[in-house]
Every structure is written in structure tokens, then in C-alpha cells.
N, C-alpha and C positions, 0 to 999 in steps of 0.2 A: 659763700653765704652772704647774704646782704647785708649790707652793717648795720640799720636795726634791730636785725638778729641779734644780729653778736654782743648791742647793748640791753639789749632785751631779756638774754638769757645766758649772761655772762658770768651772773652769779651761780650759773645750773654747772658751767663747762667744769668746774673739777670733778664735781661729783659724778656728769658724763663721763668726762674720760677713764675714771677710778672703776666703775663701771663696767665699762667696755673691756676696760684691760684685766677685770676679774674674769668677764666670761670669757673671755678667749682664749684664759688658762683652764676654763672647766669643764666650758661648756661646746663651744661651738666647731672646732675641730674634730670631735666627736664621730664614729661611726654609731654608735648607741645614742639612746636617749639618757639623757644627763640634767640632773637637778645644782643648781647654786641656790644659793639658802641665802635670805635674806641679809643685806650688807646697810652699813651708813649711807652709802654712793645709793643703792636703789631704792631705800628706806626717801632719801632728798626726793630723787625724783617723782614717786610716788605718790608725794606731799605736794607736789607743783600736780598732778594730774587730778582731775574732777569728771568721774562717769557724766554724773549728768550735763555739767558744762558742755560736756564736749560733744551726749546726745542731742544737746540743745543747739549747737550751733551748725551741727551737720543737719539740719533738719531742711537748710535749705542747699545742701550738696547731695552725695550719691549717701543712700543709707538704707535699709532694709528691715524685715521685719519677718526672724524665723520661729516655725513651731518648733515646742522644747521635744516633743518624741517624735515629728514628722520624718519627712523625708528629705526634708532644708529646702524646702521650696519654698522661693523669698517671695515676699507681698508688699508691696509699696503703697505705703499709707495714701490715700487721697491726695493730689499734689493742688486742687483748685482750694484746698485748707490753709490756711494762717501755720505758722511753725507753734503758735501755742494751740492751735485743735489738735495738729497732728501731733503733739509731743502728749498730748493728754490722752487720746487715742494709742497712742503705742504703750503710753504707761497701763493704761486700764487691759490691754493683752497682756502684759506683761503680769499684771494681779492674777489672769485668770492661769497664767502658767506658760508663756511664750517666752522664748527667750530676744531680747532685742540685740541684732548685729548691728553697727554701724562701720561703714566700709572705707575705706581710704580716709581717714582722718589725721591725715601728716599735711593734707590741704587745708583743715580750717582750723590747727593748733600748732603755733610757733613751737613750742614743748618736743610735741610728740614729730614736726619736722622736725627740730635739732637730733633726733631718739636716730631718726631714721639715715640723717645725713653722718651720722657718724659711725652707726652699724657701716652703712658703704663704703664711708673711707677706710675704715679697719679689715673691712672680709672682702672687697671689690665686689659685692654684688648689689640689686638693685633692692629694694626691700619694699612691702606698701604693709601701712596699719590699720588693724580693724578692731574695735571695741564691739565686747561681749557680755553683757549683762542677761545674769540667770537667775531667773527666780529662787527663791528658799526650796530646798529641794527638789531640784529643776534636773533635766541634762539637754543637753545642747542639740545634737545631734545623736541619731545612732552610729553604730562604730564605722570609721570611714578611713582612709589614709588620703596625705594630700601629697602633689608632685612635682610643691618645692621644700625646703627645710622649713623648720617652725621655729620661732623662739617667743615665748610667753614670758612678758610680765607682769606678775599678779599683785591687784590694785586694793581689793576690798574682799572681805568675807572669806572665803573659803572653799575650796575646790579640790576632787581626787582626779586626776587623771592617769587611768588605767592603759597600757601603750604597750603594746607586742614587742620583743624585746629581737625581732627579727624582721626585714623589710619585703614586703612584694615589691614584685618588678613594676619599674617606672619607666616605658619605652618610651614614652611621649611627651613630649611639655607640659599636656593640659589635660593626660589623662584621670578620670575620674576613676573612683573606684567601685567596686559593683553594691549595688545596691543590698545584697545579701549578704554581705559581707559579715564575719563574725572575727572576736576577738579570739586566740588564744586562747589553753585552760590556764594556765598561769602568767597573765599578763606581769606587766611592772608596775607598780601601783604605787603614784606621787604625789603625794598633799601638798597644796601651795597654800602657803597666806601671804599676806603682803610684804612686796620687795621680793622675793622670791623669782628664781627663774629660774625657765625650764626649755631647755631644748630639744627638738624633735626631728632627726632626718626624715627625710622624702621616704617616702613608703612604708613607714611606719603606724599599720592600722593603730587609733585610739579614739577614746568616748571621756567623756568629759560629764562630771556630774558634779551636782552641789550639794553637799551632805547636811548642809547647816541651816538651820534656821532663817539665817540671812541672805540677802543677795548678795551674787558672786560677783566678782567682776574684772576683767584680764582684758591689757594689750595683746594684741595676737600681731606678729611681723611675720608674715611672709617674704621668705626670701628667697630669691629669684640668683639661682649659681650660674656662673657658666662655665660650658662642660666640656669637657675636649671635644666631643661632637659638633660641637658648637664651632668649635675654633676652627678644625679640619675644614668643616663642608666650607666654610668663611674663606679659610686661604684659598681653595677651590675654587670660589667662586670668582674671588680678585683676581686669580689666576687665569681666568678664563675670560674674564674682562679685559686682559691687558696681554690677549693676545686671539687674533680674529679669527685663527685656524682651530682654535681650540673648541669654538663656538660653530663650527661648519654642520653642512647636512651632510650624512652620510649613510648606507645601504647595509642593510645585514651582511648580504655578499661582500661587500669594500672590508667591514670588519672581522671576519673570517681568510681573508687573504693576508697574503706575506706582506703587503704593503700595511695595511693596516694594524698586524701587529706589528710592526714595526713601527708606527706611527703611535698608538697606543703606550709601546713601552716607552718609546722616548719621551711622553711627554709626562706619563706616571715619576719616572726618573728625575724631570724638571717638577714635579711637585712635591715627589721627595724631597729634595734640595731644599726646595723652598719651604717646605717648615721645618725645616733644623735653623731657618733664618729668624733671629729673636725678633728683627724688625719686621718680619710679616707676621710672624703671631699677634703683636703686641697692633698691627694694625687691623688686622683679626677682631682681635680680642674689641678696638675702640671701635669698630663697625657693629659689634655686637651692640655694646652699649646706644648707640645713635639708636637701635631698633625700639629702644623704649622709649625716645624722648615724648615721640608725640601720646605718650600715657603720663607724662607730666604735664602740670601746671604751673604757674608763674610762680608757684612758694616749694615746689618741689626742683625746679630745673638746677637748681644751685646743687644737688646731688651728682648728676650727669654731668655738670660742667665741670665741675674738680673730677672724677673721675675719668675723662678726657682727657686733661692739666696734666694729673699724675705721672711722675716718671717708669 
């Protein structure tokens, strides 16, 4: 982390850390979805974060603009606008019942990077933030599930989120889920107010609605795991880099003959070996990480670069 940071938001780090080391007893190891109740530690941080601040500042980064019962088809305010039209412009959708997404905001909030840099160092995943603001009586989306883990925490107002208490399958990294999708007859049903957090594994259909009077308003982290899949195809591939027979052309006929299972077994066998080796996973594992750099930015890379460092 850069040392500005670290002067910047140094009075935040206990409360971060106390934090972090709540959820991880409650939350985030979790097969289920799982609620922590608001603490001191998130109550602080809560108190350093500002919905609007933070809509205001991303107005000249990536940021979006979803209907509250649409289909989450995002709409990008007019970019030839001043960030005060377009911030008045998304408020006056917002009156009429939209709810406003802002996406990846660990790039324009020292805060909400330090949030993010230290979910990573504690779980080893890669995580990005998005700010949610719901109108009074709003819901977000219809019910959907998403295909990495979820972890919310809730800043303002008042929110139920209702969440299948069983996961559909997630084959794919970026699979979406179906459009028709419906919740459960007896979902789980979670009130947040602020400082509050809630966890949500991958495959977990839920909907999200604002019961209150007020707007609503939630960090949402996606967090990005990596999976054994992940790791295997990874040593496989180093494997096959770092050896030019492995990489040959060869015939259906070649591999249906004795030579070629035999060629096949022996080399399945040398890649057996080689992931019982902790130094090729763990090299694995740090080639994984490289795969997101270029999805960071110059306030996000300090993430990536300690997890690299890590022993």
C-alpha cells in the first residue's frame, strides 16, 4: 500500500482489522449465507463512507445507471455532460424509482481501497466494489444469483434480502443466470441496517428490496476465489510450457496406438507429481493472480502486489 495511504487511513486500520477478523469468524468461510450484526469496527467504517460522496466522484470513472424492476440493463448517463448534470440526472431517475449502481469504486475512494486491500490479504482473493443506492421502497433487481461470493456492507436505510438457502450450479466464471429465474418458497430472509454484513456464496439466487421509507444504500464486494480448477488447468499449462513434447502435433491414430498411450500415461504421471509439488501450485496459484492485473489501476495494483509478496 502506498504510504499516503497508510497516513491517510491509519486511524481506520484497527477498526479494519477488528473488522475483518469478526467476519472471518462468521461470515465468510461459510457454505450458507450468513449475517454479522452490526459491530464498533463496522459501525467506524461506515461513518468514514458517504453514498453520495462516492456517487459524486465516480461520475467521472466507470459507473452505471440500473432500473429498480428491470432486467439490470445498465444505461450510461450522457458522458458529453459536466459530473454536476450527470449527477442530477441520475438523482432525478433515482426520484422516479431507479435504482443508481456505481461500479468499481476502490479506484476513486482511498476508504473503500483500503476495504478491499485487506478483504485480499485475509481470504487471498481478488475482490472489486460497487455502490447501491435504492430508492424508498425500491428492489434492485429481480431474483438472480451471481458467480462469484458476495459480501455486503450496509451503509444507510434499510434493506431485506431474501436468498435461497441452496446454491445452483456455477460451471463458468461469468456465468449469468437465467433470466426467469425465481426464488424458493421459503427463501432466508435478512434485514440489514447499518454496519451490518452479509455474506453470500456464488450460486446463491437472491433479490434485494427496500422496505423503508428511505433510501437504501450497501457496499456490495465481489469476490473473485480461486478454485482448484483454476490451479490444475494452471500447473498444466506451465507444465506444458516447460516442456516442447508436450505441446507437439499429433493424430487420432498416434493416440489410440501403444506408443501413444504410453506417451500419454507418462506424461499424466509427471503431472501428477507435479501438483503434489507445493511450489508449483503456489506458482499456479501467483499466475492466477497476474491474470487480473491488467483489471487494476494505479490505486488498486498495491492489492496484487502483496499478494504476489505473500509467502
Amino acid at each position: 500500500m502506498p504510504e499516503d495511504s497508510r497516513l491517510i487511513l491509519g486511524h481506520l486500520a484497527e477498526a479494519l482489522e477488528s473488522w475483518v477478523d469478526e467476519i472471518s469468524d462468521s461470515t465468510v468461510f461459510c457454505s450458507q449465507p450468513a449475517l454479522h450484526r452490526s459491530s464498533s469496527s463496522s459501525e467506524r467504517l461506515v461513518s468514514e463512507l458517504s453514498p453520495m460522496e462516492l456517487l459524486s466522484c465516480n461520475l467521472s470513472n466507470s459507473h452505471c445507471v440500473r432500473h429498480n424492476v428491470g432486467l439490470g440493463r445498465r444505461v450510461s448517463p450522457e458522458r458529453h455532460l459536466p459530473p454536476s448534470q450527470r449527477l442530477s440526472m441520475m438523482l432525478e431517475r433515482f426520484k422516479s424509482g431507479w435504482t443508481i449502481a456505481s461500479d468499481e469504486v476502490e479506484h476513486i475512494s482511498k476508504v473503500v481501497q483500503k476495504i478491499c486491500f485487506a478483504l485480499s490479504t485475509k481470504f487471498d482473493f481478488i475482490c472489486r466494489a460497487n455502490l447501491y443506492l435504492t430508492p424508498p421502497n425500491g428492489q434492485g433487481f429481480p431474483p438472480h444469483f451471481d458467480a462469484h461470493d458476495v459480501l455486503v456492507l450496509h451503509l444507510s436505510g434499510e434493506k431485506v434480502w431474501m436468498v435461497d438457502n441452496f446454491p445452483h450450479p456455477v460451471r463458468q466464471r461469468h456465468m449469468s443466470s437465467p433470466k426467469d429465474l425465481e426464488l424458493s418458497n421459503e427463501p432466508l430472509e435478512f434485514q440489514l441496517n447499518p454496519g451490518d454484513t452479509l455474506f453470500v456464496p456464488r450460486g446463491h439466487a437472491h433479490v434485494v428490496k427496500n422496505l423503508s421509507g428511505a433510501p437504501g444504500c450497501q457496499l456490495t464486494f465481489a469476490c473473485s476465489r480461486i478454485h482448484v480448477e483454476d490451479v490444475i488447468k494452471q500447473v498444466i499449462d506451465i507444465a506444458v510450457l516447460q516442456d516442447d513434447s508436450r505441446s507437439q502435433q499429433v493424430s487420432s491414430s498416434w493416440l489410440s496406438s501403444e506408443q501413444g498411450d504410453a506417451f500419454i500415461a507418462g506424461v499424466l504421471k509427471e503431472l501428477c507429481n507435479k501438483m503434489l509439488e507445493p511450489d508449483a501450485r503456489r506458482s499456479a496459484i501467483d499466475d492466477i493472480i497476474r491474470t487480473h492485473q491488467s483489471q487494476f489501476d494505479e490505486h488498486s495494483q498495491a492489492t496484487v502486489d502483496w499478494l504476489l509478496k505473500r509467502e
